[in-house]
N, C-alpha and C positions, 0 to 999 in steps of 0.2 A: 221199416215202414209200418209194422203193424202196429209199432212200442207209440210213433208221431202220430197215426191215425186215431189211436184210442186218446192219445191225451190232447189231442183235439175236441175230441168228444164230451169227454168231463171238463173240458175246459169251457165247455159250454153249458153244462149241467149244475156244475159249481163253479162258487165263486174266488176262490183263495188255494192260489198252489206255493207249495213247501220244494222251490229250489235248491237242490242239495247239490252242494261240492265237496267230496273227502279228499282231504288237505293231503296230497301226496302219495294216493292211494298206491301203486304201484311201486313205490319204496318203501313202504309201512307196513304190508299186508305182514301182519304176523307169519311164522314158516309153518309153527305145530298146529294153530287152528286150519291153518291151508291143507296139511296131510292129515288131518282128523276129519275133514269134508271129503278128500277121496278117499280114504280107508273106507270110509260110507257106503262107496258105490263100486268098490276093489273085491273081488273073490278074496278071501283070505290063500285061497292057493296062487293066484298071482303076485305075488310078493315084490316081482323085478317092477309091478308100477309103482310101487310107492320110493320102492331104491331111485329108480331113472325121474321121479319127481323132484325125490329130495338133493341129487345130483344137479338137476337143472336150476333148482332152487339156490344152489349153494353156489352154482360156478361162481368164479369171479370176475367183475365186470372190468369190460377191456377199455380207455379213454382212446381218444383222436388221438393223442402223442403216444399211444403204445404202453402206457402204463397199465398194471392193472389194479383195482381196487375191490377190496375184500369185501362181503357184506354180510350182513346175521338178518334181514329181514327184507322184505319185498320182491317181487319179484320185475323186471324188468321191462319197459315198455319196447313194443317191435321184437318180442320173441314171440314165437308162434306157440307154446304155452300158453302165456300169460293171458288172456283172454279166456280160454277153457278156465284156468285154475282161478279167474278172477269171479267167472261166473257162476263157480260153484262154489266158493266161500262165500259171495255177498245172497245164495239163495240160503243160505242160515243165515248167517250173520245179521240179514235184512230181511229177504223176503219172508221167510217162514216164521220170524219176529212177528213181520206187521203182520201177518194172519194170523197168530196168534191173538198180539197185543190189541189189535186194531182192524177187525174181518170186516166191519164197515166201510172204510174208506180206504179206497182208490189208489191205485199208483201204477208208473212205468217205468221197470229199469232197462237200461243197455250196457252193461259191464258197471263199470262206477258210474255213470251216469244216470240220476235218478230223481222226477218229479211226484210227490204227492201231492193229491185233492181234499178240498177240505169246505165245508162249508160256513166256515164264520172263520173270520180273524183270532178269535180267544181261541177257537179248535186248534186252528196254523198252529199256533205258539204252544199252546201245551203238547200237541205233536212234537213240532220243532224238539221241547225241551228234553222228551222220553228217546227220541233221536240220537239228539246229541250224547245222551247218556249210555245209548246200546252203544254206539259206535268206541268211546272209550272203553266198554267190555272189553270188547273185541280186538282194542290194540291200535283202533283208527281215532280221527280226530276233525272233527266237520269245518271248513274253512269258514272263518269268521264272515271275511268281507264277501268273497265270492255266494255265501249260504242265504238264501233270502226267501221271506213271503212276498208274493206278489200276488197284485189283484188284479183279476180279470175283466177289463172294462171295455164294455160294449153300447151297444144302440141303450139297453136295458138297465146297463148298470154303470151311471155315470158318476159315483161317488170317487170324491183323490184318496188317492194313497201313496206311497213315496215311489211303491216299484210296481210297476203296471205292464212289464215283459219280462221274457226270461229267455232264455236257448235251451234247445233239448236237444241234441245228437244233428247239430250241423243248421237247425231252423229254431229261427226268431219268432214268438208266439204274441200276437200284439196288436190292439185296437187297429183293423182298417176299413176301409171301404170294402163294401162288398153287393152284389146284386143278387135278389129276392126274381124267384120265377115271376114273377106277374111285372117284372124288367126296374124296378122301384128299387132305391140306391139305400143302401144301411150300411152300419158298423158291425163291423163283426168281430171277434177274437178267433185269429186265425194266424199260423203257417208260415212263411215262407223262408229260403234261401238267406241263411245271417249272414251280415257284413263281413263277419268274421272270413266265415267258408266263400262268400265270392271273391275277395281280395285273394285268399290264397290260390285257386283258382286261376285267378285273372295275372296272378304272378306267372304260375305255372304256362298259362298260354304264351303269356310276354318272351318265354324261356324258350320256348320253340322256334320264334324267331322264322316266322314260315317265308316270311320273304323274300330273307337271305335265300334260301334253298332251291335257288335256280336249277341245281344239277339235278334235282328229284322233279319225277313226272308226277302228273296229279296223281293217277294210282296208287304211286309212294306214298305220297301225300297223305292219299284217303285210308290206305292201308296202317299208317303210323295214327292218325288222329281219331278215326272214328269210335274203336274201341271205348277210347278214352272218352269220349263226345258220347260215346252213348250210355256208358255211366251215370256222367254227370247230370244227362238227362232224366234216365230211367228214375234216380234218386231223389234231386233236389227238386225237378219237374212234376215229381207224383203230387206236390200241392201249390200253386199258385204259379204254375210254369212263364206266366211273364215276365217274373222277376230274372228268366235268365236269357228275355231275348237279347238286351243290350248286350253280353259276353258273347251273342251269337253272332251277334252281328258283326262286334271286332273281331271274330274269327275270319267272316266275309271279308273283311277292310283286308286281312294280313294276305287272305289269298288273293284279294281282287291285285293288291301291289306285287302277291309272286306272278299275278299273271303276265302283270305288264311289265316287268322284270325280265320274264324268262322269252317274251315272246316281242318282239322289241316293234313288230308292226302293231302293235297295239298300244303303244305310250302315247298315242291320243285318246282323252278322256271318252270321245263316243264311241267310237271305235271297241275301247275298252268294256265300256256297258251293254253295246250290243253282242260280242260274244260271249260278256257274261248272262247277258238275257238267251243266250240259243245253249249256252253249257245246261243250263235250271232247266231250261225247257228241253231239251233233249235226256239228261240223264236227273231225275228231281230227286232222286235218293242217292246221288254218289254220293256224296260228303253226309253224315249223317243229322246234322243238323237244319240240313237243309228241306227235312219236312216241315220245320216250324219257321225258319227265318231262309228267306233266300234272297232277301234286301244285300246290297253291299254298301255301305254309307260313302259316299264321295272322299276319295283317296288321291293328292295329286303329289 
């Protein structure tokens, strides 16, 4: 939240952000730069972290059919390592670069995920190019097509350029509507929930299938979903939280069908919405979603 907050920020202060993609990072990461960034931060009398690194480093990767495949670099996405050890070879490899090379201008990283700020287009690019060249230092390699300058275009700054959005850790950054205190409508470069992450998402709901799940009390219900509802709220809602009434709503649809599913005096439609109107009204925070949306869209 802090990493999305700030480059909201610059993305309003400047005009030209340096979208960065390394090309397979998590299969690439060199091993020896990996254990010469924690040797860094290792007591030389602890020795067993560098052994149980290089161990984890090295194991062999297990496929879906049981085979295993050997590997001499990268380390593994979905190990619980690999996040530590990623963010602490890209604070050399990158961070401590751009302060070096570049203590003027701006950036946010989250593991391999990482935008720089720039104030002209020739800046982008010569950035870009000193970029692309640390990163082959270091045994990585910056995705050609995914790699992009974009311009930030607003009420203010309405010149074309080819890429005018990007994604940063799950939000889409990109000319919209937006409203000024004195209630007066503008453009702004801002935020919200990517296509990307609400498809997935809106799979993952479709998966639960709440319907079906007659045999489960609402309790059940509330107890298996909200967790998860309040996640996705806490995260993608911390900037433009409308973008996820629609998903909330189809969460209402799924339950209003288990209601009239499981409770068979109620398979007429008013019926139906009148005890959905006295559930909200009597208990407004059981389902967690239900402080922002307690709509249920017509379901028959």
């Amino acid at each position: 939240m802090d990493a999305v907050g700030r480059c909201r920020e610059r993305c309003w202060k400047t005009d030209w952000v340096i979208d960065l993609d390394i090309r397979a990072f998590f299969d690439s990461v060199p091993w020896d730069l990996v254990l010469k960034a924690v040797a860094a931060h290792t007591d030389p009398s602890h020795s067993w972290v560098l052994l149980y690194v290089r161990r984890w480093l090295a194991a062999p990767l297990q496929l879906p059919d049981g085979t295993r495949r050997e590997r001499d670099r990268g380390t593994p996405q979905g190990s619980s390592v690999s996040p530590v050890l990623a963010n602490l070879f890209l604070h050399y490899a990158f961070d401590a670069w751009m302060a070096r090379n570049f203590p003027a201008i701006g950036f946010e990283r989250y593991v391999d995920d990482a935008v720089v700020h720039c104030v002209s287009e020739r800046q982008a690019r010569f950035v870009l190019t000193a970029i692309e060249k640390r990163m082959e230092e270091v045994g990585l390699r910056l995705h050609p097509e995914k790699t992009r300058i974009v311009y930030c275009q607003d009420d203010n700054r309405r010149a074309s350029y080819e890429h005018t959005e990007f994604t940063f850790l799950g939000f889409t950054f990109r000319r919209r509507s937006a409203v000024r205190k004195d209630g007066r409508m503008f453009l702004s470069f801002t935020p919200t929930i990517s296509g990307e992450a609400l498809r997935r998402i809106s799979s993952q709901v479709r998966s639960w299938r709440l319907h079906h799940r007659t045999s489960l009390t609402e309790a059940d219900l509330a107890r298996a979903i909200n967790p998860i509802i309040r996640g996705w709220m806490a995260y993608y809602g911390a900037f433009r939280k409308s973008a996820l009434y629609p998903l909330l709503k189809r969460i209402n649809a799924y339950l209003m069908r288990w209601m009239r599913k499981k409770f068979k005096r109620l398979l007429g439609w008013k019926k139906a919405q009148k005890a959905w109107g006295q559930a909200v009204a009597r208990r407004p925070r059981f389902f967690a979603h239900w402080v922002w949306i307690t709509h249920a869209p017509g379901v028959r």
